[in-house]
PDBQT receptor file of N, H, CA, C and O in Angstrom, charges set to zero:
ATOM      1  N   UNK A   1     -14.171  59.566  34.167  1.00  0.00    +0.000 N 
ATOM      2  CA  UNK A   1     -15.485  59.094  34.503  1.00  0.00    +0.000 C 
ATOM      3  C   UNK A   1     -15.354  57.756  35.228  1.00  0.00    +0.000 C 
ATOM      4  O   UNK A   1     -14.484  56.896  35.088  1.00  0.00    +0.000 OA
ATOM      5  N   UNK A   2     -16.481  57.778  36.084  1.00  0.00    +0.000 N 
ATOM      6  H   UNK A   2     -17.188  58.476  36.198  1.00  0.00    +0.000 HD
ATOM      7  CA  UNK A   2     -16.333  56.557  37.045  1.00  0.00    +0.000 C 
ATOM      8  C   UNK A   2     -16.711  54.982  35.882  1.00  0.00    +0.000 C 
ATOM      9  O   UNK A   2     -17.507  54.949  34.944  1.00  0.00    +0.000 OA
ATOM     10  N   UNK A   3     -15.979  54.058  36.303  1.00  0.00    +0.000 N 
ATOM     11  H   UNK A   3     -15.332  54.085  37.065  1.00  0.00    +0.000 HD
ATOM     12  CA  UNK A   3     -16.303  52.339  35.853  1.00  0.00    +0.000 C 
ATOM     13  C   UNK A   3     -17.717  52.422  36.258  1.00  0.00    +0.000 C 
ATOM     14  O   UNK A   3     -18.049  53.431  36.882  1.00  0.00    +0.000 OA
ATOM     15  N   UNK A   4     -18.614  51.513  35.999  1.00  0.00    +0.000 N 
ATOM     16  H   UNK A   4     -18.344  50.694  35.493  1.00  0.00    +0.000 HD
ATOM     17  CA  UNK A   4     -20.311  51.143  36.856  1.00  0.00    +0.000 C 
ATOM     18  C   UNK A   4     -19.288  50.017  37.432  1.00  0.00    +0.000 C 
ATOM     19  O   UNK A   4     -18.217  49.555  37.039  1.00  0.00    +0.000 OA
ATOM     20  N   UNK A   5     -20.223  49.778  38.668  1.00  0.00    +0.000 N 
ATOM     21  H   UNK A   5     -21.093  50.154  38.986  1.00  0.00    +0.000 HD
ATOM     22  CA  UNK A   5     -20.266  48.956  39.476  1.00  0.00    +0.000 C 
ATOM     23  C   UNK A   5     -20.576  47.620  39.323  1.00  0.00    +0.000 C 
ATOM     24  O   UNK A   5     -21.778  47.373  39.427  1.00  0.00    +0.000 OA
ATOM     25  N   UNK A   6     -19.838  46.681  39.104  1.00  0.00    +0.000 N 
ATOM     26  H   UNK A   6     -18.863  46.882  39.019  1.00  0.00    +0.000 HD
ATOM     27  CA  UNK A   6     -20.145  45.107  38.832  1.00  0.00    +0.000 C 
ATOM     28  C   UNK A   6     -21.014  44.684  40.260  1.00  0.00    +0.000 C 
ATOM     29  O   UNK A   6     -20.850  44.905  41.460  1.00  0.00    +0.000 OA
ATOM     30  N   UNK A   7     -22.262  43.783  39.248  1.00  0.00    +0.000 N 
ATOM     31  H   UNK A   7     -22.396  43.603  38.273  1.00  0.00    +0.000 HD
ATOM     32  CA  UNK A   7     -23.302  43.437  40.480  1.00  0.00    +0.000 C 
ATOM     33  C   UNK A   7     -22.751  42.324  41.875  1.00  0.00    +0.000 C 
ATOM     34  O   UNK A   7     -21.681  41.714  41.855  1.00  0.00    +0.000 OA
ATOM     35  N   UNK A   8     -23.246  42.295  42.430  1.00  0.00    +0.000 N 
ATOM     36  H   UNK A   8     -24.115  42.790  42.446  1.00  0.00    +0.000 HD
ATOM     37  CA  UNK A   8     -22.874  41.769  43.584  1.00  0.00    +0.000 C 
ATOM     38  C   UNK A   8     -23.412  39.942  43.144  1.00  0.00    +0.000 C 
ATOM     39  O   UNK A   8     -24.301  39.426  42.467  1.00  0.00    +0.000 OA
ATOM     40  N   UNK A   9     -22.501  39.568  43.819  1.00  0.00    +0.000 N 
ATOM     41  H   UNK A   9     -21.779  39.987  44.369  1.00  0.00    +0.000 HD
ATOM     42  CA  UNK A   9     -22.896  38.008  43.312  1.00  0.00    +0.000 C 
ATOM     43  C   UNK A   9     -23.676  37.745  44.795  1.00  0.00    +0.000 C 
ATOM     44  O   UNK A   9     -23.314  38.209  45.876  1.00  0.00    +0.000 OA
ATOM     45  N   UNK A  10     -25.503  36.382  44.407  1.00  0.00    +0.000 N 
ATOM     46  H   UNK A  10     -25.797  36.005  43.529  1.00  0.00    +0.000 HD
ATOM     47  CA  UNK A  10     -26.373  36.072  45.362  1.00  0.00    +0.000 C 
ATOM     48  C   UNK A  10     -25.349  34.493  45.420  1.00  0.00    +0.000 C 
ATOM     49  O   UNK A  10     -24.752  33.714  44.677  1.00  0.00    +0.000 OA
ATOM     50  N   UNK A  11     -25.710  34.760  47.018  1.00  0.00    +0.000 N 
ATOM     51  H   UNK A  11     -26.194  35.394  47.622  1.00  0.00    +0.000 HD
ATOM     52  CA  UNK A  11     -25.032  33.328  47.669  1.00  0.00    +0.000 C 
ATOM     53  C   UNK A  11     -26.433  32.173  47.711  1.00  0.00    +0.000 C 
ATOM     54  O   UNK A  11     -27.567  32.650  47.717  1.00  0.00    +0.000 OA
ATOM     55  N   UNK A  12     -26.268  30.918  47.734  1.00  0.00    +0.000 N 
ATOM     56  H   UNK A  12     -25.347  30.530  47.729  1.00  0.00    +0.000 HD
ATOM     57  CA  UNK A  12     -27.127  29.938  47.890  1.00  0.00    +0.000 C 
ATOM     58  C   UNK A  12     -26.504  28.761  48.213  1.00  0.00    +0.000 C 
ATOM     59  O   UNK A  12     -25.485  28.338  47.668  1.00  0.00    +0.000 OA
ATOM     60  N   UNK A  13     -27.122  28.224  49.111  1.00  0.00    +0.000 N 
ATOM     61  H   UNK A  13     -27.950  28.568  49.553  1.00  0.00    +0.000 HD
ATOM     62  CA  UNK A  13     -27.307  26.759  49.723  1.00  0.00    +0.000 C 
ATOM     63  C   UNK A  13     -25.683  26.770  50.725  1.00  0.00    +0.000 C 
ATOM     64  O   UNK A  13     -25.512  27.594  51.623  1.00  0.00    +0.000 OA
ATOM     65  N   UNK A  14     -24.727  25.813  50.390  1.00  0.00    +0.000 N 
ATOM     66  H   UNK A  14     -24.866  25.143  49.661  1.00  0.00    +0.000 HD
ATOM     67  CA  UNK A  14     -23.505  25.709  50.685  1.00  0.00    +0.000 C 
ATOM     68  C   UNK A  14     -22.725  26.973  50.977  1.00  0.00    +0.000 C 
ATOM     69  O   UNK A  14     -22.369  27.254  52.121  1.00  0.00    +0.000 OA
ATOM     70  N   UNK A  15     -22.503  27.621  50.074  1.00  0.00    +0.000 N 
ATOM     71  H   UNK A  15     -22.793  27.393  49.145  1.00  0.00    +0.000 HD
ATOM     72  CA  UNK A  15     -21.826  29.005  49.484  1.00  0.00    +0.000 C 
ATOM     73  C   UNK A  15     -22.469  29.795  50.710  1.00  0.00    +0.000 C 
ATOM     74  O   UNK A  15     -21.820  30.297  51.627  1.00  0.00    +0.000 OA
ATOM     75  N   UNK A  16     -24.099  29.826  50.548  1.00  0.00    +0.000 N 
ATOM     76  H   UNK A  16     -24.627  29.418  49.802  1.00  0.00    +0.000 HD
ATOM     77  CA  UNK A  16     -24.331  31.096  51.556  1.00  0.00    +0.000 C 
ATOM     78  C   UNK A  16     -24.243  30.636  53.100  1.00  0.00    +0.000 C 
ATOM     79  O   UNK A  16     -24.348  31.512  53.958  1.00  0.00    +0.000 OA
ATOM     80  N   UNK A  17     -24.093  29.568  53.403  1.00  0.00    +0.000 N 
ATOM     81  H   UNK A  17     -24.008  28.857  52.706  1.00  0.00    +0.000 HD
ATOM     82  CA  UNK A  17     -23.687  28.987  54.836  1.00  0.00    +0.000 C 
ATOM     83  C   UNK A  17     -22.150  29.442  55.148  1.00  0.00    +0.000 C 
ATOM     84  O   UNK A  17     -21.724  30.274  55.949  1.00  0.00    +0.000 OA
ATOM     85  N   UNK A  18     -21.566  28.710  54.349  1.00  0.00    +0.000 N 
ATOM     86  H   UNK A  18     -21.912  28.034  53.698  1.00  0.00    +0.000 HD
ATOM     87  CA  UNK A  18     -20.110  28.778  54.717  1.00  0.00    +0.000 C 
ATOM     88  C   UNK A  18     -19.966  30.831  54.820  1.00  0.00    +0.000 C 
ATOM     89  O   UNK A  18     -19.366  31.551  55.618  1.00  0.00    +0.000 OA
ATOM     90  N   UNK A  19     -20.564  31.051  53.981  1.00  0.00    +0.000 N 
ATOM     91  H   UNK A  19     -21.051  30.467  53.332  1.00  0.00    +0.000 HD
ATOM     92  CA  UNK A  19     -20.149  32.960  54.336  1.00  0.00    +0.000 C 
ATOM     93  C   UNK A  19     -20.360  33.379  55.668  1.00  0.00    +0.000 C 
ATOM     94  O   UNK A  19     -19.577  33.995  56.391  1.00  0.00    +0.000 OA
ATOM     95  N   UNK A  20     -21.816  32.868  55.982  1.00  0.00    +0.000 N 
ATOM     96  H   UNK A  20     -22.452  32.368  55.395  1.00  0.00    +0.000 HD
ATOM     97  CA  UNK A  20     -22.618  33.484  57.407  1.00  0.00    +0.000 C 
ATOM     98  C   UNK A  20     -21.579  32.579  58.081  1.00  0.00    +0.000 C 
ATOM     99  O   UNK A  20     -20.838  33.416  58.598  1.00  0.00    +0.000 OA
ATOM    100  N   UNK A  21     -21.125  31.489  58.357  1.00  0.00    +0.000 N 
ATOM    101  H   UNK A  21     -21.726  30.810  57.937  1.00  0.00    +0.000 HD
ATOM    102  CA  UNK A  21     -20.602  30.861  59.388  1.00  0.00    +0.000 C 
ATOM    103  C   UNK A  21     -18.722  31.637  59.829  1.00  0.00    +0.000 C 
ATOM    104  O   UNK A  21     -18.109  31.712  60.894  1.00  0.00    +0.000 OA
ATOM    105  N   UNK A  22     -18.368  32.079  58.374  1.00  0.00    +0.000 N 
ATOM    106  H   UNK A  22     -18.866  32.018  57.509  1.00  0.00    +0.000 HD
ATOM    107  CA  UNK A  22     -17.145  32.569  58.704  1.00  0.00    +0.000 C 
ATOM    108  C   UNK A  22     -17.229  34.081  59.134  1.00  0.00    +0.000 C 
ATOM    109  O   UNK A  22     -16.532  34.546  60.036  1.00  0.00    +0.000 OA
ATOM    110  N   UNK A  23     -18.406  35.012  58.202  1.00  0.00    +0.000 N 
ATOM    111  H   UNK A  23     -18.972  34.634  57.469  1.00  0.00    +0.000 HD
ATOM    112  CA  UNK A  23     -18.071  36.221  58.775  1.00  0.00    +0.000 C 
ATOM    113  C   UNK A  23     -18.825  36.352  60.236  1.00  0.00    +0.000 C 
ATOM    114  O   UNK A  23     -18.917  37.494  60.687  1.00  0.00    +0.000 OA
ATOM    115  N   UNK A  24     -19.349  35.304  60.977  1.00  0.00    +0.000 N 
ATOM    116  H   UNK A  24     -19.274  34.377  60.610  1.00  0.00    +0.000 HD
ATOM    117  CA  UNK A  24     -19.962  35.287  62.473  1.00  0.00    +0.000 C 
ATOM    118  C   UNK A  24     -18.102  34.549  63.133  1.00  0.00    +0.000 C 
ATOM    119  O   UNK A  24     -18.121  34.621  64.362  1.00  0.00    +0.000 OA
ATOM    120  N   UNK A  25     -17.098  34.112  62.769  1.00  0.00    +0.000 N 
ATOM    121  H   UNK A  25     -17.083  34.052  61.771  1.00  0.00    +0.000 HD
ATOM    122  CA  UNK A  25     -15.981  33.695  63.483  1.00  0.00    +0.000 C 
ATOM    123  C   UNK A  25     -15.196  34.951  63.075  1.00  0.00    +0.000 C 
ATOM    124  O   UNK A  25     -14.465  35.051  62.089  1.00  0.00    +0.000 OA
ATOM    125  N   UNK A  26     -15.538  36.140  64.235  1.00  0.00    +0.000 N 
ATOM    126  H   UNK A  26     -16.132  36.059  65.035  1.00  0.00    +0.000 HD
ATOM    127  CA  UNK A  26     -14.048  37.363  63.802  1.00  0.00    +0.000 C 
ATOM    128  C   UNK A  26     -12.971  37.037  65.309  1.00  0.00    +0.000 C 
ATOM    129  O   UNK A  26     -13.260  36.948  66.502  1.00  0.00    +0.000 OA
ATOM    130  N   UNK A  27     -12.149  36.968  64.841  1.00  0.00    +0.000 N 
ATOM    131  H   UNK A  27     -11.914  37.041  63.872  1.00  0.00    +0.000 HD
ATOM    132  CA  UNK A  27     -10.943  37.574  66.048  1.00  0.00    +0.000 C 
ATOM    133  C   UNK A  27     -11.200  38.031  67.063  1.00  0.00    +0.000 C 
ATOM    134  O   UNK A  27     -11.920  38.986  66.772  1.00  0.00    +0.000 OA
ATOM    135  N   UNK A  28     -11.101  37.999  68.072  1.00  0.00    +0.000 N 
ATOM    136  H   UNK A  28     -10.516  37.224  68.309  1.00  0.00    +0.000 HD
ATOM    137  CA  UNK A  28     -11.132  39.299  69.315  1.00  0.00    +0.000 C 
ATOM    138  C   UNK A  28      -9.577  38.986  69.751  1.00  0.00    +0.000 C 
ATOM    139  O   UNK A  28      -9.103  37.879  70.006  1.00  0.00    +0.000 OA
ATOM    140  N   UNK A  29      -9.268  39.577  69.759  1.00  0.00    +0.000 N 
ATOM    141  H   UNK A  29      -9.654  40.477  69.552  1.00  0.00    +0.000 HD
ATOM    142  CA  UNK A  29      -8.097  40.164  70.421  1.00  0.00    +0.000 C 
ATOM    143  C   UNK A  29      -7.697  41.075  71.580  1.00  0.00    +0.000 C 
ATOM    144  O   UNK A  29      -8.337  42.127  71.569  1.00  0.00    +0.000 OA
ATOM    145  N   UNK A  30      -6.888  40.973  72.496  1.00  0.00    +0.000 N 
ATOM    146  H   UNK A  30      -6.369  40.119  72.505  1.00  0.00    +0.000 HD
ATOM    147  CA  UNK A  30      -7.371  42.115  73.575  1.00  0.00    +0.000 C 
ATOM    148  C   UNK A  30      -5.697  43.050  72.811  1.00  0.00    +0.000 C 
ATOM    149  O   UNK A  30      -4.867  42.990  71.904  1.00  0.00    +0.000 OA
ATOM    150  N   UNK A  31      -6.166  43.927  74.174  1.00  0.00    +0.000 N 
ATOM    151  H   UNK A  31      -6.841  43.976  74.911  1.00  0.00    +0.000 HD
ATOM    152  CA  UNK A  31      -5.185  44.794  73.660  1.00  0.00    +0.000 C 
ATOM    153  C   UNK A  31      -3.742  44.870  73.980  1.00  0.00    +0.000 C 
ATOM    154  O   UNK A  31      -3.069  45.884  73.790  1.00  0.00    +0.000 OA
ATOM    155  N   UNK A  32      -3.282  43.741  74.481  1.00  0.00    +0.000 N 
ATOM    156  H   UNK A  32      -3.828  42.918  74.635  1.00  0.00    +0.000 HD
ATOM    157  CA  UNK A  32      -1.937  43.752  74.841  1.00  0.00    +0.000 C 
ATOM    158  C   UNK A  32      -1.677  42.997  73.673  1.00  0.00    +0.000 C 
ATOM    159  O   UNK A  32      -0.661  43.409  73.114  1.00  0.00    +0.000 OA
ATOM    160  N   UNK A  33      -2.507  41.529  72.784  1.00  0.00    +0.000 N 
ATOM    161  H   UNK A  33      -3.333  41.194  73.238  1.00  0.00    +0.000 HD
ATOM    162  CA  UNK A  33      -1.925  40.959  71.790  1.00  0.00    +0.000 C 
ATOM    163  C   UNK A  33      -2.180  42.197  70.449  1.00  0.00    +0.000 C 
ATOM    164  O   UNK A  33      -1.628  42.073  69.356  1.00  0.00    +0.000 OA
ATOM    165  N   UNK A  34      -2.791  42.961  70.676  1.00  0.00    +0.000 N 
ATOM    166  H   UNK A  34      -3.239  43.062  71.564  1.00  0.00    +0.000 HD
ATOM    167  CA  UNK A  34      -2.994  44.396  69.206  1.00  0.00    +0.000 C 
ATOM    168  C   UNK A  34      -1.261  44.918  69.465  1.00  0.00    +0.000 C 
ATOM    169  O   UNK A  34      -0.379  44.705  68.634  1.00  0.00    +0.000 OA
ATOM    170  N   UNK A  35      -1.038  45.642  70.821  1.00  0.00    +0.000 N 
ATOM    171  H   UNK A  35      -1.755  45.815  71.496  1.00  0.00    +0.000 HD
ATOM    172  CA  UNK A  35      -0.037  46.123  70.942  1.00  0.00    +0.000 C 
ATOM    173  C   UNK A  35       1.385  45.179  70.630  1.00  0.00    +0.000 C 
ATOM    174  O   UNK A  35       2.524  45.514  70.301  1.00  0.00    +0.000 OA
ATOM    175  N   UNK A  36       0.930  44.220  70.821  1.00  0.00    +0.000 N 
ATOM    176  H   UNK A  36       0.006  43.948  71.088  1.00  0.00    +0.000 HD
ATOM    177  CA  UNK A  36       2.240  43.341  70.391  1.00  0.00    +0.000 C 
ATOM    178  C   UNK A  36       2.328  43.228  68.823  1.00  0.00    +0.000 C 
ATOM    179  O   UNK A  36       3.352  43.551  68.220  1.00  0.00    +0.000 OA
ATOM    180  N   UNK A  37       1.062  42.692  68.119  1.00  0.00    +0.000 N 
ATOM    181  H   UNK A  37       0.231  42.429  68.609  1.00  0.00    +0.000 HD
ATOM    182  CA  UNK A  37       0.853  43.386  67.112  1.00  0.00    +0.000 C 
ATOM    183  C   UNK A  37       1.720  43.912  65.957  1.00  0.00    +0.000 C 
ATOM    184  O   UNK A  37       2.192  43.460  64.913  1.00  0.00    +0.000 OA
ATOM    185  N   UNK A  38       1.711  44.877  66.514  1.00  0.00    +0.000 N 
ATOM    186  H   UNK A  38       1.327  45.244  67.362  1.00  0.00    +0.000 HD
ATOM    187  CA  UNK A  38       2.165  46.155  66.240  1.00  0.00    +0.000 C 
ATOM    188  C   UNK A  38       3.356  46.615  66.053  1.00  0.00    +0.000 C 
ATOM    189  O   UNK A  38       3.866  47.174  65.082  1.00  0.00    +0.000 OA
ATOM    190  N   UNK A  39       3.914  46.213  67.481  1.00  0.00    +0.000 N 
ATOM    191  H   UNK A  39       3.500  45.758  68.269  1.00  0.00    +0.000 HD
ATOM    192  CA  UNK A  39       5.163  46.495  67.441  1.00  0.00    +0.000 C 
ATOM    193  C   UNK A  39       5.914  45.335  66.538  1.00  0.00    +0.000 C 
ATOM    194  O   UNK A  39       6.855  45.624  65.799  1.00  0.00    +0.000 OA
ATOM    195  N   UNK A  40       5.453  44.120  66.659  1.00  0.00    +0.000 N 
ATOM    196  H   UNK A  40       4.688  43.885  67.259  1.00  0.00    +0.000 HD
ATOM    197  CA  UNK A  40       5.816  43.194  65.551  1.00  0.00    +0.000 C 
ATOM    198  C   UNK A  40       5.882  43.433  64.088  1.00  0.00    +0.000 C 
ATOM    199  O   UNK A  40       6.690  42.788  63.419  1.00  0.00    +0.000 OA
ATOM    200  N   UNK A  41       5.196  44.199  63.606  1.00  0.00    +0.000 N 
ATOM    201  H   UNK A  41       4.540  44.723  64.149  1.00  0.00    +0.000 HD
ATOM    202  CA  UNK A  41       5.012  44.781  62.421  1.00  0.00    +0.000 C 
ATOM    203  C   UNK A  41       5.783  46.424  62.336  1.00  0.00    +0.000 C 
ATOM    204  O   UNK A  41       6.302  46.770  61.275  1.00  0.00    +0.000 OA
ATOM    205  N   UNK A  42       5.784  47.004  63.095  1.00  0.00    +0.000 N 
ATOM    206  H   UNK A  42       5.362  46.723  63.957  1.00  0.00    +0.000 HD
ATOM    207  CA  UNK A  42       6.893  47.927  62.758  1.00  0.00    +0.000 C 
ATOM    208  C   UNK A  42       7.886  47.654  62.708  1.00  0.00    +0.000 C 
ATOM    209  O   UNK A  42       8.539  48.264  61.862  1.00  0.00    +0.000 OA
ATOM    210  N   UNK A  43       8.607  46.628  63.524  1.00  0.00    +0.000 N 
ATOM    211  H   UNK A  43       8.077  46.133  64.212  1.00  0.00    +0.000 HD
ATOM    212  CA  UNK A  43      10.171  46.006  63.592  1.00  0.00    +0.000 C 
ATOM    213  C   UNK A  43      10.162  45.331  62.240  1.00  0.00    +0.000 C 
ATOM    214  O   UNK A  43      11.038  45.713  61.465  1.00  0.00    +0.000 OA
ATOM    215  N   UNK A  44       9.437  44.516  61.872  1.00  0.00    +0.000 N 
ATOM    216  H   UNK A  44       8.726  44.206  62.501  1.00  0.00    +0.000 HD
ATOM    217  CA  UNK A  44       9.467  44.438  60.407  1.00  0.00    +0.000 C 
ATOM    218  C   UNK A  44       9.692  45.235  59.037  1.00  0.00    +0.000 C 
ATOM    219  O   UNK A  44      10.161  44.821  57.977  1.00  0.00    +0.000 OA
ATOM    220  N   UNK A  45       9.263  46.375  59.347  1.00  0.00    +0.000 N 
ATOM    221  H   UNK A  45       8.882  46.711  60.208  1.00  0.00    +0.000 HD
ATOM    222  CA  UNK A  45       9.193  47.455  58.501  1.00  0.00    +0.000 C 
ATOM    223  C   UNK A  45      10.151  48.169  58.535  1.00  0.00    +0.000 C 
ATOM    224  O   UNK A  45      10.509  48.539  57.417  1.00  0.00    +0.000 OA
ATOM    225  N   UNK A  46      10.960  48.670  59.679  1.00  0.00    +0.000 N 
ATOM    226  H   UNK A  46      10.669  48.370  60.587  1.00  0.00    +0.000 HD
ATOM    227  CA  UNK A  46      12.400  49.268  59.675  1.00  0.00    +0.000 C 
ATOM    228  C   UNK A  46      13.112  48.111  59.637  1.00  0.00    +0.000 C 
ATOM    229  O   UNK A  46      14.286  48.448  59.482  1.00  0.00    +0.000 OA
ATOM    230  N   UNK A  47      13.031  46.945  59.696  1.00  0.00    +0.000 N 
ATOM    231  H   UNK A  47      12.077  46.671  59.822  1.00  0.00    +0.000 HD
ATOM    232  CA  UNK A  47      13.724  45.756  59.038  1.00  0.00    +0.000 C 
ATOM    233  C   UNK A  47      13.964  45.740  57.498  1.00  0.00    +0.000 C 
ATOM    234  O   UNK A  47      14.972  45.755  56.793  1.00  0.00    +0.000 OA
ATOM    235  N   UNK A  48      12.570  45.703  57.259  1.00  0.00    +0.000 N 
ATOM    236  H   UNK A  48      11.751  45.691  57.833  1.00  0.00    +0.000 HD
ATOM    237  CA  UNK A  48      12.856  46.167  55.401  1.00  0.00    +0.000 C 
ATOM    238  C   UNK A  48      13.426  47.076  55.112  1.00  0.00    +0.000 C 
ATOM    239  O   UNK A  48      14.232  46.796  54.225  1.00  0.00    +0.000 OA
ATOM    240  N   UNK A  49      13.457  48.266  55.444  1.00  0.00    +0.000 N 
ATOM    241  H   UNK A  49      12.802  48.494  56.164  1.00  0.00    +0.000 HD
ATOM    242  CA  UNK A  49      13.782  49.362  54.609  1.00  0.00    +0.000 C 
ATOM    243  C   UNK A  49      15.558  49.076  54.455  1.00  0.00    +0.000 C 
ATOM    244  O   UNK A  49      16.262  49.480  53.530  1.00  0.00    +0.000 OA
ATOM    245  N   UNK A  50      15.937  48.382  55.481  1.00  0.00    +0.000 N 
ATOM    246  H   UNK A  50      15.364  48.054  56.232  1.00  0.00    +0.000 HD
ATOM    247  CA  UNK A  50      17.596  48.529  55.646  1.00  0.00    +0.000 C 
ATOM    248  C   UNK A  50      17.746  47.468  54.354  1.00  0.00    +0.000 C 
ATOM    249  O   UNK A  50      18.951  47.458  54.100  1.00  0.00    +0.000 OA
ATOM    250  N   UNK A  51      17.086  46.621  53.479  1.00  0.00    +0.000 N 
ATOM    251  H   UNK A  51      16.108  46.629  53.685  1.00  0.00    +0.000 HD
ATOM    252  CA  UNK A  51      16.720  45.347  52.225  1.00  0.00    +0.000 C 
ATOM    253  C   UNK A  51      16.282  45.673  51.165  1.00  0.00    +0.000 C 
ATOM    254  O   UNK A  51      16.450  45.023  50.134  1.00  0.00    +0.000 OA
ATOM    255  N   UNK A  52      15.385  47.175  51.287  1.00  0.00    +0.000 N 
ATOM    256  H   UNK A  52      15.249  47.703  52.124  1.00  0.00    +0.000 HD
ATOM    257  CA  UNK A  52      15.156  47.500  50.095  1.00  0.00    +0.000 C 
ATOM    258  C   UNK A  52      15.926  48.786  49.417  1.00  0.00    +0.000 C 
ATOM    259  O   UNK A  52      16.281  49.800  50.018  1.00  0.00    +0.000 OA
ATOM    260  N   UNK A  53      16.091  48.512  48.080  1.00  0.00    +0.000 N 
ATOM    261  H   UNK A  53      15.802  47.688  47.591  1.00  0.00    +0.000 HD
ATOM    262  CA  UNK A  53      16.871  49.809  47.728  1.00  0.00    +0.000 C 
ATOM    263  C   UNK A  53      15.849  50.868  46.543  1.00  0.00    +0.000 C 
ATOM    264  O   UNK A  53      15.412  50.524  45.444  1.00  0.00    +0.000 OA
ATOM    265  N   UNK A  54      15.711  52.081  47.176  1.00  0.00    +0.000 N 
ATOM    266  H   UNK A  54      16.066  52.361  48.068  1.00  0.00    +0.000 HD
ATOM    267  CA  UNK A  54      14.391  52.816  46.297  1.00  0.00    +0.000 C 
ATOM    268  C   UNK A  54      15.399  53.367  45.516  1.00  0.00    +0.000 C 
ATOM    269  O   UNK A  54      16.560  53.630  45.827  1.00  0.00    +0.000 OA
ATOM    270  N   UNK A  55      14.740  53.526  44.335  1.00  0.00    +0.000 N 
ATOM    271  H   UNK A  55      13.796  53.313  44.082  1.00  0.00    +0.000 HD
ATOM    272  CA  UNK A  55      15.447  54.374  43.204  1.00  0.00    +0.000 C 
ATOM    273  C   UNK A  55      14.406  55.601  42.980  1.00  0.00    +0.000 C 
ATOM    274  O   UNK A  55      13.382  55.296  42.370  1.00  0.00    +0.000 OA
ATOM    275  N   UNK A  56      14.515  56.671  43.313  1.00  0.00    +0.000 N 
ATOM    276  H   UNK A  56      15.347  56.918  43.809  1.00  0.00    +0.000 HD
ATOM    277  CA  UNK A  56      13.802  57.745  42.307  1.00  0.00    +0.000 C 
ATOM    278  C   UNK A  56      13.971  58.267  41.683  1.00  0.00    +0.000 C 
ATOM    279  O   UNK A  56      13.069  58.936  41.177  1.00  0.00    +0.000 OA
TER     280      UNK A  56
């Protein structure tokens, strides 16, 4: 059976500024820095695997 849902907390004064002001500053990125990205993070990842040792 599902948990209930814990209520959502109300923002005020300070608190609810600073939210609206950060979730209005997102990223844009074009798509050559996504693709770089990317490939930055996969080279990472076949980087790890040669560091980690899985046991199953």
């Amino acid at each position: 059976m599902a948990r209930p849902i814990a209520e959502t907390l109300i923002l005020y004064g300070d608190d609810a500024l600073r939210f609206i002001e950060r979730a209005q500053q997102v990223e844009s990125l074009t798509p050559e820095q996504r693709r770089a990205n990317l490939r930055a993070l996969e080279e990472r990842v076949a980087n790890s695997k040669h560091k980690i040792e899985f046991c199953w």
